[in-house]
PDB file of N, CA, C and O in Angstrom:
ATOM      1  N   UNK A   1      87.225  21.102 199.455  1.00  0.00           N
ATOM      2  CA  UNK A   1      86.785  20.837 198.101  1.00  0.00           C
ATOM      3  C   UNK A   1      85.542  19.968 198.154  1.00  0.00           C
ATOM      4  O   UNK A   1      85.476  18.964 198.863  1.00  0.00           O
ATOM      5  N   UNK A   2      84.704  20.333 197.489  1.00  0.00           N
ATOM      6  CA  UNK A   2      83.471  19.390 197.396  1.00  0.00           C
ATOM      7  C   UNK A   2      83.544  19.102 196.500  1.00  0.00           C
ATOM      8  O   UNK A   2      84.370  19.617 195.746  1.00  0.00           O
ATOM      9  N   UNK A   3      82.491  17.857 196.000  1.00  0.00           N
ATOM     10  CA  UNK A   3      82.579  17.151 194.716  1.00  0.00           C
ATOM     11  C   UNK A   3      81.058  16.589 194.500  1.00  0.00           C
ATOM     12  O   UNK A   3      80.207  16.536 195.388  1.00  0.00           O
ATOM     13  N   UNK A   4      80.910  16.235 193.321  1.00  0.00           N
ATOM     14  CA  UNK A   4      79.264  16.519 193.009  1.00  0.00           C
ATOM     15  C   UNK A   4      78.798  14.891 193.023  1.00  0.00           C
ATOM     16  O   UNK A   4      79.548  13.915 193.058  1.00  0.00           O
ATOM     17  N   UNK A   5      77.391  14.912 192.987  1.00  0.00           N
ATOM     18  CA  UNK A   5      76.678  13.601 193.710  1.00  0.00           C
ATOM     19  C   UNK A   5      77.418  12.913 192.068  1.00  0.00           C
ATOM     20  O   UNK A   5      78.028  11.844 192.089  1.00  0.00           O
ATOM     21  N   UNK A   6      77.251  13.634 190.891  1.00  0.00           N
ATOM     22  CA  UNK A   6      77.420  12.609 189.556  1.00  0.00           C
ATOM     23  C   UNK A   6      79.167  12.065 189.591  1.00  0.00           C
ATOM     24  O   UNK A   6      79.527  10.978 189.139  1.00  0.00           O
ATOM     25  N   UNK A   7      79.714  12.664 189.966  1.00  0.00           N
ATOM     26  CA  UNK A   7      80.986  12.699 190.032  1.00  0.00           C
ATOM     27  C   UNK A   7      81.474  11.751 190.786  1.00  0.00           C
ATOM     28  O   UNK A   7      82.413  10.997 190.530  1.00  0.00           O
ATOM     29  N   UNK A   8      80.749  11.808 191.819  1.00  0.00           N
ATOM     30  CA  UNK A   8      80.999  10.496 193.025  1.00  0.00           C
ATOM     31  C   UNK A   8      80.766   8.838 192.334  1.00  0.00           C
ATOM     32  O   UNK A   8      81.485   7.842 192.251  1.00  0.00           O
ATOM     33  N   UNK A   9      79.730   9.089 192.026  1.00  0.00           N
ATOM     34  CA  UNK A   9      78.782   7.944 191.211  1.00  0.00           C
ATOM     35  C   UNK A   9      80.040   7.249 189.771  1.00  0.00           C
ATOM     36  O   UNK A   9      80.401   6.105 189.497  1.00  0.00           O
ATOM     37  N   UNK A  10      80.340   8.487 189.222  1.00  0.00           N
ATOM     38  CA  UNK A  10      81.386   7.912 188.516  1.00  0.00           C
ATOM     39  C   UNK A  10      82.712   6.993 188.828  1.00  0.00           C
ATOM     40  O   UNK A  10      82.999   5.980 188.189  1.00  0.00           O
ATOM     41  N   UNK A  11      83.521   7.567 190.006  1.00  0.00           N
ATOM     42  CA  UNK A  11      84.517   7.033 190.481  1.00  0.00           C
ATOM     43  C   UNK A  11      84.121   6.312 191.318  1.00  0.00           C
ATOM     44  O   UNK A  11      85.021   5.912 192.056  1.00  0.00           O
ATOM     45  N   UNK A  12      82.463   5.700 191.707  1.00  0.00           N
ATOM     46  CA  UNK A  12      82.294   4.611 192.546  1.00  0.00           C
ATOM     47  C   UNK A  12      82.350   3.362 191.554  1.00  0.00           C
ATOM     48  O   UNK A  12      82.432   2.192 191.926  1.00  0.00           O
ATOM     49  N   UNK A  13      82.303   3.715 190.484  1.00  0.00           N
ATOM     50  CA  UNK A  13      82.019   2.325 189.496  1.00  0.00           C
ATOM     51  C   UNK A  13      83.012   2.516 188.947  1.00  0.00           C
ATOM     52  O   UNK A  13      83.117   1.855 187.913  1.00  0.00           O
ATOM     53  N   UNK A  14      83.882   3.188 189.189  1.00  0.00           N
ATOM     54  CA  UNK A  14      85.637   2.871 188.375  1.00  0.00           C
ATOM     55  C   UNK A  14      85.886   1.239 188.591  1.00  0.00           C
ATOM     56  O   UNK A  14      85.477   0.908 189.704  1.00  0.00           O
ATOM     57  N   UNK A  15      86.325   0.367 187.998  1.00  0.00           N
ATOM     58  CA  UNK A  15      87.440  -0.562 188.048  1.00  0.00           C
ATOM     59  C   UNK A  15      88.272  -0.371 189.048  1.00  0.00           C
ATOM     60  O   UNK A  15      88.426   0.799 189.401  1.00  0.00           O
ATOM     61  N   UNK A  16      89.142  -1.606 189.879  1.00  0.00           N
ATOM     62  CA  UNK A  16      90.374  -1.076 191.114  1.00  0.00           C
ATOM     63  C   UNK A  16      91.524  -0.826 189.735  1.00  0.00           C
ATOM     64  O   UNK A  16      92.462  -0.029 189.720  1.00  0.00           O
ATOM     65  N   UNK A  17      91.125  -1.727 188.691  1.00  0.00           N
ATOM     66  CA  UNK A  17      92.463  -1.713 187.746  1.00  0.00           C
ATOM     67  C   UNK A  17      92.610  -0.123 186.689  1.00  0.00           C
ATOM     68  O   UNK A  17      93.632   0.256 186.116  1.00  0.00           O
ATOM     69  N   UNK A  18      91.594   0.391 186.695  1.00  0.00           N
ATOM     70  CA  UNK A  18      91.558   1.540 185.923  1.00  0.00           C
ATOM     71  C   UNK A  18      92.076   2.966 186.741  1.00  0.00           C
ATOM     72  O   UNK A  18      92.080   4.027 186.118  1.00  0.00           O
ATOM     73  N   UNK A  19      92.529   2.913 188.242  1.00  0.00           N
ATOM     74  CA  UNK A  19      92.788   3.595 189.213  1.00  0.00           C
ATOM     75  C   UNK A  19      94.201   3.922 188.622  1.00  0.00           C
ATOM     76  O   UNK A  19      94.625   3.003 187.922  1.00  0.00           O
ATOM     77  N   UNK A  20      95.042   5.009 188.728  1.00  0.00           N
ATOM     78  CA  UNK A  20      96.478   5.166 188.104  1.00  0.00           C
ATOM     79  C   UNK A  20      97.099   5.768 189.449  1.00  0.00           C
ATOM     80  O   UNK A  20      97.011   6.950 189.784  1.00  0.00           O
ATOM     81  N   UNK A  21      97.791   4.675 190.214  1.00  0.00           N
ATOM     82  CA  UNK A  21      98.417   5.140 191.589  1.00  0.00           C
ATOM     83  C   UNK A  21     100.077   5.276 191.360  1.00  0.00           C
ATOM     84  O   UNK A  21     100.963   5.175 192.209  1.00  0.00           O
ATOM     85  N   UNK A  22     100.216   5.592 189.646  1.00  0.00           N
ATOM     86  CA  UNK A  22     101.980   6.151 189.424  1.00  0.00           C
ATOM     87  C   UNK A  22     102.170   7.218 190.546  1.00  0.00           C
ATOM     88  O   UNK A  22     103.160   6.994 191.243  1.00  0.00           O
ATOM     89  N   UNK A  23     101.666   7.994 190.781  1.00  0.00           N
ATOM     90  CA  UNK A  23     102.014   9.642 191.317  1.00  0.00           C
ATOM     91  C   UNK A  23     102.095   9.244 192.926  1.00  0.00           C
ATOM     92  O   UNK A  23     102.380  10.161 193.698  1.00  0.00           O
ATOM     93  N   UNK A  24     101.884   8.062 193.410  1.00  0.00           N
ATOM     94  CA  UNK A  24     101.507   7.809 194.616  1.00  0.00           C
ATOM     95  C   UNK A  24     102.826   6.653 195.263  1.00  0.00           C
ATOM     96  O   UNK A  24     103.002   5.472 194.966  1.00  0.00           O
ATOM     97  N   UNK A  25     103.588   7.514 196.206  1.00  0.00           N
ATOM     98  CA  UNK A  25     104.938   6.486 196.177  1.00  0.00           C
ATOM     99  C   UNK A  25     104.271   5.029 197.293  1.00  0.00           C
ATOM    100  O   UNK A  25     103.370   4.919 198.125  1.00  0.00           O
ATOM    101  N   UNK A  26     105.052   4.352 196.852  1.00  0.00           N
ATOM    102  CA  UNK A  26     104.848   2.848 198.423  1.00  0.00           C
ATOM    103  C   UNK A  26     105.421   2.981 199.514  1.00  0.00           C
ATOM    104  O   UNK A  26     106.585   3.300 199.756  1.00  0.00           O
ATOM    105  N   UNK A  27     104.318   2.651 200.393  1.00  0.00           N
ATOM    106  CA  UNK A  27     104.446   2.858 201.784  1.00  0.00           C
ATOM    107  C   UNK A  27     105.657   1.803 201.939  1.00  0.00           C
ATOM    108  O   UNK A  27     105.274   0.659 201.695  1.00  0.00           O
ATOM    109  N   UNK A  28     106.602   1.867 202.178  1.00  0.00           N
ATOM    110  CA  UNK A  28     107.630   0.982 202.594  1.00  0.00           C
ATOM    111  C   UNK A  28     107.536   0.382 204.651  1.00  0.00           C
ATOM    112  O   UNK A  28     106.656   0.497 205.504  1.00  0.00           O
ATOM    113  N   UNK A  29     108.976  -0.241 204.657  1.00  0.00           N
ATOM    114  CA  UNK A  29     108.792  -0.043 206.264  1.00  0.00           C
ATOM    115  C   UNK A  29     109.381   1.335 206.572  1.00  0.00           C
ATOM    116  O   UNK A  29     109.084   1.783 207.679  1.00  0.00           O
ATOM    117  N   UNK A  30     110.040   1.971 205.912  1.00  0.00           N
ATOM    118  CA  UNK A  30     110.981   3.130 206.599  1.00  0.00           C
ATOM    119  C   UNK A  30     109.215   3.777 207.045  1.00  0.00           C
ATOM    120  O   UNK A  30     109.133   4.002 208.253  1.00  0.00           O
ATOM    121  N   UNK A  31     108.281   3.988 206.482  1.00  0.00           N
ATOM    122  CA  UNK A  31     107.677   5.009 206.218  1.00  0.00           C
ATOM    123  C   UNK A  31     106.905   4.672 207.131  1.00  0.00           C
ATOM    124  O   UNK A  31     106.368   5.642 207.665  1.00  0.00           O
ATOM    125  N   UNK A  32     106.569   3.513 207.613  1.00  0.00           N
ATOM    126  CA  UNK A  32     105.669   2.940 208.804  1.00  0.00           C
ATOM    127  C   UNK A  32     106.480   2.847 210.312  1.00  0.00           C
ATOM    128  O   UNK A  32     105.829   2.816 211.356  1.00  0.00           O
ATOM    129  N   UNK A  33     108.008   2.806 210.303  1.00  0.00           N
ATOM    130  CA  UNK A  33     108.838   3.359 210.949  1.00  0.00           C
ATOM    131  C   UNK A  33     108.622   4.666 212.008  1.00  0.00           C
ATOM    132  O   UNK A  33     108.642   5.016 213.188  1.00  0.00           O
ATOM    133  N   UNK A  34     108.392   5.108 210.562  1.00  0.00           N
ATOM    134  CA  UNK A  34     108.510   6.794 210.881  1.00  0.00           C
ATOM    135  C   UNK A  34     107.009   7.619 211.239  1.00  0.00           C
ATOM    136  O   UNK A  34     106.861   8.768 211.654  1.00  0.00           O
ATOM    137  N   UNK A  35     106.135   6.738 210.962  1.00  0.00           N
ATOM    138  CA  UNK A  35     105.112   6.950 210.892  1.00  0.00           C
ATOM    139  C   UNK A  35     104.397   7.701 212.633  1.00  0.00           C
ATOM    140  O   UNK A  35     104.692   7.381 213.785  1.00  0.00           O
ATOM    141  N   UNK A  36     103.558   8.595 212.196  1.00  0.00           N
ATOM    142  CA  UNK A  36     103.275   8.931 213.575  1.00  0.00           C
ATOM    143  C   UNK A  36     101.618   9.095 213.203  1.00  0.00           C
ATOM    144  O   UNK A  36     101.162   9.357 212.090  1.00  0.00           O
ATOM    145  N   UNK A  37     100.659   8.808 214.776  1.00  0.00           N
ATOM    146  CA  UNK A  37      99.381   8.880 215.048  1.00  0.00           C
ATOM    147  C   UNK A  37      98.858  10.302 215.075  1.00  0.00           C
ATOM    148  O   UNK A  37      98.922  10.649 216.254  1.00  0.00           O
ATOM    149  N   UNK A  38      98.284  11.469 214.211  1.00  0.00           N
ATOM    150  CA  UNK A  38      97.973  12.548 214.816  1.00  0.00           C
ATOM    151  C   UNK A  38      96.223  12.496 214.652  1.00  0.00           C
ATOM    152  O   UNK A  38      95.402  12.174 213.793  1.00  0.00           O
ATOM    153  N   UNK A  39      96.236  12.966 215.887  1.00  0.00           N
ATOM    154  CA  UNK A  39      94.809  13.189 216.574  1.00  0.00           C
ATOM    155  C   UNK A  39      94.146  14.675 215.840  1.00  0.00           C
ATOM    156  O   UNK A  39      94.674  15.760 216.088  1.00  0.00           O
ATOM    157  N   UNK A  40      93.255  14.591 215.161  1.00  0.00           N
ATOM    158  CA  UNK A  40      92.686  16.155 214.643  1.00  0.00           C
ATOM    159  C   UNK A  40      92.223  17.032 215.952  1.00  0.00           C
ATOM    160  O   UNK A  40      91.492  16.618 216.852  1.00  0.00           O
ATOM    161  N   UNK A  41      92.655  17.986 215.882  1.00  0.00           N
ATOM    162  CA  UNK A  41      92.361  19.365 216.742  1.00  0.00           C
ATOM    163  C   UNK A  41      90.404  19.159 216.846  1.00  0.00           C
ATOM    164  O   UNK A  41      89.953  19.067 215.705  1.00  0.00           O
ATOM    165  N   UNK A  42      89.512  19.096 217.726  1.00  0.00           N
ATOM    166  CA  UNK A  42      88.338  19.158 218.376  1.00  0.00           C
ATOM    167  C   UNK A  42      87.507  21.054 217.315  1.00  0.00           C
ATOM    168  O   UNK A  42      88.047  22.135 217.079  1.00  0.00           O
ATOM    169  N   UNK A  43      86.811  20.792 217.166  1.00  0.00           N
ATOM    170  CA  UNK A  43      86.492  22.604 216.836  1.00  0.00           C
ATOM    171  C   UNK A  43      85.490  22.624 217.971  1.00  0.00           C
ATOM    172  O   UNK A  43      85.171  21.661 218.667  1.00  0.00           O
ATOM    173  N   UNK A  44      85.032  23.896 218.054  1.00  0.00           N
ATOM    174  CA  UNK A  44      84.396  24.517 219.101  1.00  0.00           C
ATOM    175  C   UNK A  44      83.697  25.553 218.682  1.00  0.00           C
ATOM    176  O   UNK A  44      84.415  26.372 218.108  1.00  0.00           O
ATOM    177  N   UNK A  45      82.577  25.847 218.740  1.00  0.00           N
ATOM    178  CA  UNK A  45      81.505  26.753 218.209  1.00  0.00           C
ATOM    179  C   UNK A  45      82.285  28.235 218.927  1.00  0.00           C
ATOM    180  O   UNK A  45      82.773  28.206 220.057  1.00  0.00           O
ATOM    181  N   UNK A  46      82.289  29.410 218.097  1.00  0.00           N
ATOM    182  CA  UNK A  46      82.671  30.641 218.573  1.00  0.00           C
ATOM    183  C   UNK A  46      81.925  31.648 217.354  1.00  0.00           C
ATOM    184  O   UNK A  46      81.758  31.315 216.181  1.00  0.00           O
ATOM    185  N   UNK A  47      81.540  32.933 217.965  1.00  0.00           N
ATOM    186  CA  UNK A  47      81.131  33.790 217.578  1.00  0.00           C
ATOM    187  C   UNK A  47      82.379  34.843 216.906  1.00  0.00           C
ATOM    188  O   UNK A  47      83.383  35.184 217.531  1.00  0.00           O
ATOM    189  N   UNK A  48      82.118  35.168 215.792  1.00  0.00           N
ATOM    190  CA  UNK A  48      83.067  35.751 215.183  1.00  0.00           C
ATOM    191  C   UNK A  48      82.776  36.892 214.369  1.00  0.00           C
ATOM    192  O   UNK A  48      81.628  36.893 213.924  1.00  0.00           O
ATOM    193  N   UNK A  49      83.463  37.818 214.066  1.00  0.00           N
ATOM    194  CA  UNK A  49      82.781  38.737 213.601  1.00  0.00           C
ATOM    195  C   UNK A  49      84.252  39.085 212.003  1.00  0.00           C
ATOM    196  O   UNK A  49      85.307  39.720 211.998  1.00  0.00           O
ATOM    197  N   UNK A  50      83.358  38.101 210.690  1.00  0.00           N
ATOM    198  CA  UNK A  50      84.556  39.104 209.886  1.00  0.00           C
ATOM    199  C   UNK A  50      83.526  39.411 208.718  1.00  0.00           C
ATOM    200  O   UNK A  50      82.341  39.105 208.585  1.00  0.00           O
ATOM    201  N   UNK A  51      84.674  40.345 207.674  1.00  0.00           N
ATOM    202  CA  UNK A  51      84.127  41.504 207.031  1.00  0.00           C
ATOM    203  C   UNK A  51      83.160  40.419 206.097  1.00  0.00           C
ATOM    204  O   UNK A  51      83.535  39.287 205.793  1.00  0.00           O
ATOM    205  N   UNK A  52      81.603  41.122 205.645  1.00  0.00           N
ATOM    206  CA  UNK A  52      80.694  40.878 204.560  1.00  0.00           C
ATOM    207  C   UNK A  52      81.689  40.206 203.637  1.00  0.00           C
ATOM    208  O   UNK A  52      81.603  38.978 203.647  1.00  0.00           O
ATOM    209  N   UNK A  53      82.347  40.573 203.071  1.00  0.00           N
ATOM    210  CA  UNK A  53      82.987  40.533 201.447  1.00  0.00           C
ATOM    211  C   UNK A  53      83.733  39.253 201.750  1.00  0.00           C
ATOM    212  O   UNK A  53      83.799  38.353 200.912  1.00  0.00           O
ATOM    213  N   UNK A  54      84.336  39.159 203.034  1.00  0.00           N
ATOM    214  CA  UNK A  54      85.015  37.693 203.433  1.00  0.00           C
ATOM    215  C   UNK A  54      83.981  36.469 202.909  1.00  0.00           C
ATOM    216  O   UNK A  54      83.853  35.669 201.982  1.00  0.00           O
ATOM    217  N   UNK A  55      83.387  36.859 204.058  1.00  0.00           N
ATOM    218  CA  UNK A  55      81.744  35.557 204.653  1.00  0.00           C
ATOM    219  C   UNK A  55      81.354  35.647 203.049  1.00  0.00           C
ATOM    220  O   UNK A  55      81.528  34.587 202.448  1.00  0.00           O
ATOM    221  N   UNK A  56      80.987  36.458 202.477  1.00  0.00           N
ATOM    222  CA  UNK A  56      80.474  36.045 201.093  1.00  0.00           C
ATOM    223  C   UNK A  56      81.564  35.200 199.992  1.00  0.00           C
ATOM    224  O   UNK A  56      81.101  34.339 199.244  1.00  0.00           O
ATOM    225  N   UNK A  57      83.074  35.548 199.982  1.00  0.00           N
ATOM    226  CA  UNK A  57      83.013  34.842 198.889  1.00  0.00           C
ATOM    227  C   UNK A  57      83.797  33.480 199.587  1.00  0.00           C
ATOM    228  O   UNK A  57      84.501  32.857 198.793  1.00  0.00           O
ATOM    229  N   UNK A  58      83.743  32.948 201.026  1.00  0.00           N
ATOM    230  CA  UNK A  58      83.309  32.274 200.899  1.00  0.00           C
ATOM    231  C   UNK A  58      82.371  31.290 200.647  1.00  0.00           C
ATOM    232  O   UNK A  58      82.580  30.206 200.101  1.00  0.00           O
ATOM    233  N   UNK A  59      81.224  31.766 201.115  1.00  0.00           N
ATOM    234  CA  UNK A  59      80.084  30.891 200.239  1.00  0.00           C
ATOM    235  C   UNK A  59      79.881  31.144 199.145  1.00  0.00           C
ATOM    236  O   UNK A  59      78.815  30.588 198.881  1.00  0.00           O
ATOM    237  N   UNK A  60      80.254  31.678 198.247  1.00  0.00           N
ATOM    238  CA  UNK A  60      80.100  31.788 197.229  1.00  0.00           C
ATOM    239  C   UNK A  60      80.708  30.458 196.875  1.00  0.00           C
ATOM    240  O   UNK A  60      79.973  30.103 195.953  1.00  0.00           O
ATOM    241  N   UNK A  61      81.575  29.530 197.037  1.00  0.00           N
ATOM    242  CA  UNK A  61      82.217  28.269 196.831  1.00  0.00           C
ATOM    243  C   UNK A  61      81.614  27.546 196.809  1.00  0.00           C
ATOM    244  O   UNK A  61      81.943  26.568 196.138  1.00  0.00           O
ATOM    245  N   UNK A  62      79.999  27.536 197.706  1.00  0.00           N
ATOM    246  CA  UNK A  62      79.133  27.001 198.279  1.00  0.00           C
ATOM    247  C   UNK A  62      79.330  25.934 199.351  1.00  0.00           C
ATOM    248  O   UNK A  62      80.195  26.160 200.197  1.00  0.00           O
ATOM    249  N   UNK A  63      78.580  24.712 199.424  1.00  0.00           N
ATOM    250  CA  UNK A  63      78.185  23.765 201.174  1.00  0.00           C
ATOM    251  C   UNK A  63      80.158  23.780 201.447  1.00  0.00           C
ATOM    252  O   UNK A  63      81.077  23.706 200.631  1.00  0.00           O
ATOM    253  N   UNK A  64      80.148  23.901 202.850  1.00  0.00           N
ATOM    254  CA  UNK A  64      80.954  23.723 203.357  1.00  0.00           C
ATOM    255  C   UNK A  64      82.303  24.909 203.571  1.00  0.00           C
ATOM    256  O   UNK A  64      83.434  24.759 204.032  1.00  0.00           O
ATOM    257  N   UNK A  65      81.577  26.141 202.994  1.00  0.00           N
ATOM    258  CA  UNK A  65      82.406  27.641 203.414  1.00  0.00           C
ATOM    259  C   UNK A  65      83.024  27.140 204.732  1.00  0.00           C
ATOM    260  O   UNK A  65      84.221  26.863 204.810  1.00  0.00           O
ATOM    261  N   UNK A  66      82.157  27.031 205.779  1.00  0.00           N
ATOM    262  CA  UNK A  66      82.507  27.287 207.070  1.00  0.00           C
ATOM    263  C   UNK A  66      83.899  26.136 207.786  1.00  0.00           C
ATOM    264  O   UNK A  66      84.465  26.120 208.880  1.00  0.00           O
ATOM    265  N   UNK A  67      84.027  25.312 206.575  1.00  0.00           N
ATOM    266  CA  UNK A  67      85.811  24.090 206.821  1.00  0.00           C
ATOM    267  C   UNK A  67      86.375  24.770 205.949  1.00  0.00           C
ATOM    268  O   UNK A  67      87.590  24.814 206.144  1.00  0.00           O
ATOM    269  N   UNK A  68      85.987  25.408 204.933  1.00  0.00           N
ATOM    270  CA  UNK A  68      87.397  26.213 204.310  1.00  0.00           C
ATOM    271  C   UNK A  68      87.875  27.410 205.340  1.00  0.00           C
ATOM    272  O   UNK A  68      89.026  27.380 205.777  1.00  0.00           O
ATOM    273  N   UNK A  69      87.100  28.311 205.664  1.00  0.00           N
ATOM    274  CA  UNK A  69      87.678  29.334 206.187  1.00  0.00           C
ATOM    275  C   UNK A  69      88.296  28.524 207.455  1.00  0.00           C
ATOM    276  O   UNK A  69      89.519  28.610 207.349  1.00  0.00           O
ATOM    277  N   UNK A  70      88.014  27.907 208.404  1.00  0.00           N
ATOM    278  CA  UNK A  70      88.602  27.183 209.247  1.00  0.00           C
ATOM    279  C   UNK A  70      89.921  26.618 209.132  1.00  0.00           C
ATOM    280  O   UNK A  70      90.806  26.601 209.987  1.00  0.00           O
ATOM    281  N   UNK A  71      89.939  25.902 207.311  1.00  0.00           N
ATOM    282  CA  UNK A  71      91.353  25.181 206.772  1.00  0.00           C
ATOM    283  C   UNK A  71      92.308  26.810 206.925  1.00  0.00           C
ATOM    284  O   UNK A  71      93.356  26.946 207.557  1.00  0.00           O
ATOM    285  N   UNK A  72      91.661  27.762 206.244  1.00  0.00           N
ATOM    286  CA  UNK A  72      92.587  29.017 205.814  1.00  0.00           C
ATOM    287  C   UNK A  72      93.238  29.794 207.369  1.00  0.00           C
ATOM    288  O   UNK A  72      94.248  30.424 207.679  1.00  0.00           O
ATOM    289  N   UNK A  73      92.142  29.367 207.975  1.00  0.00           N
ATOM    290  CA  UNK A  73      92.968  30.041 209.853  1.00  0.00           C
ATOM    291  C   UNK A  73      93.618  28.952 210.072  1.00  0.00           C
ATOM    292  O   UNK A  73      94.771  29.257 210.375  1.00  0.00           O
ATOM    293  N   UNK A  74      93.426  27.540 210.075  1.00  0.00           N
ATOM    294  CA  UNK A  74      94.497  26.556 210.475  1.00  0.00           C
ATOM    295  C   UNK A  74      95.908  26.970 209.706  1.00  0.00           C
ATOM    296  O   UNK A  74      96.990  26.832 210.277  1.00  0.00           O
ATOM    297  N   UNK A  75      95.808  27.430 208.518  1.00  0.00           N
ATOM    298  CA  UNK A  75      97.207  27.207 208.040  1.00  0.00           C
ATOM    299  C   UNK A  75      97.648  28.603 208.794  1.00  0.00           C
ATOM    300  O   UNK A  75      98.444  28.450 209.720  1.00  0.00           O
ATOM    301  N   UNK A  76      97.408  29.359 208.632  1.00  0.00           N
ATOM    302  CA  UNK A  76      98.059  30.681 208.909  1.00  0.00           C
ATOM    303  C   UNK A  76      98.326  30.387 210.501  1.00  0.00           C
ATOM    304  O   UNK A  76      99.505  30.434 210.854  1.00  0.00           O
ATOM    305  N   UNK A  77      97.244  30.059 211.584  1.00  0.00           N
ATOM    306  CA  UNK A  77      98.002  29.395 212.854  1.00  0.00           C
ATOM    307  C   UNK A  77      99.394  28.742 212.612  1.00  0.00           C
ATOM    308  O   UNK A  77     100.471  29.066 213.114  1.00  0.00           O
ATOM    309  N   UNK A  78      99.124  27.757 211.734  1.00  0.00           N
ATOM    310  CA  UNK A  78     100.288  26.852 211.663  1.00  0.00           C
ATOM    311  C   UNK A  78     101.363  27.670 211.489  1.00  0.00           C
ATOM    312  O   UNK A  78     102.286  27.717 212.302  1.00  0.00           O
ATOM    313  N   UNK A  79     101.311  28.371 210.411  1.00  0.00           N
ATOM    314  CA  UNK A  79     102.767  29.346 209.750  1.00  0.00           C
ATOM    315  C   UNK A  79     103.427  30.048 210.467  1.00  0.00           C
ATOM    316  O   UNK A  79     104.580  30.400 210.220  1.00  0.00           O
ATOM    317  N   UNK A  80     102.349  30.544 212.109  1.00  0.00           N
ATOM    318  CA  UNK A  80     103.276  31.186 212.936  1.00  0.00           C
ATOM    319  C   UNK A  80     103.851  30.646 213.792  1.00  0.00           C
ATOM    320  O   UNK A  80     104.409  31.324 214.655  1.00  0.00           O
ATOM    321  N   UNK A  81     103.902  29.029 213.826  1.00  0.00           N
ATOM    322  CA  UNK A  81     104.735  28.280 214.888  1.00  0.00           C
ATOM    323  C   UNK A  81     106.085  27.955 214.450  1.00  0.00           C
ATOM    324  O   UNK A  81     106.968  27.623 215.241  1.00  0.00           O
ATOM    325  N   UNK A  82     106.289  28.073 212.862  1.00  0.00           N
ATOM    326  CA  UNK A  82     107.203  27.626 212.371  1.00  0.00           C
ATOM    327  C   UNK A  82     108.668  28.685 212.208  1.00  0.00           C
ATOM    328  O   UNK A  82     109.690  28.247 211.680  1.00  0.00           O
TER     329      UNK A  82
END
C-alpha cells in the first residue's frame, strides 16, 4: 500500500492524543513471553517471465508493483507449507 506525500504530512502533525489505539490490544508479559525474533527473507534479483495483463495491472496500482506481486507469491508460498 502506498500512501501520498499530503497524507503523510497530515498524520505527521496529528496530536499523540488524537491517535485512537481502541482496536489495538496491550502488549502484556504473556505476549513478550511468547514473543519471537523473525528475520525477513533476503530478495534476490531473478528474471521472470509473466503474462502482459499480470505486469500491467500491477502497475497500474502504481510505485511499488514489484513488493506487491512479491507480497502475492509470498503468500501463496506460504499457503503451501501449511
Amino acid at each position: 500500500m502506498t500512501i501520498d506525500k499530503k497524507r503523510l504530512e497530515e498524520l505527521a502533525a496529528r496530536r499523540d492524543d488524537q491517535i485512537d489505539y481502541s482496536d489495538i490490544p496491550e502488549l502484556d508479559e504473556n505476549f513478550w513471553k511468547n514473543a519471537q525474533l523473525v528475520q525477513p527473507d533476503r530478495t534476490k534479483s531473478v528474471t521472470l517471465r509473466v503474462k502482459q495483463s499480470v505486469l500491467e495491472a500491477f502497475q497500474a496500482q502504481g510505485k511499488g508493483y514489484q513488493t506487491r506481486m512479491n507480497a502475492v507469491l509470498e503468500t501463496y508460498a506460504r499457503s503451501l507449507t501449511k
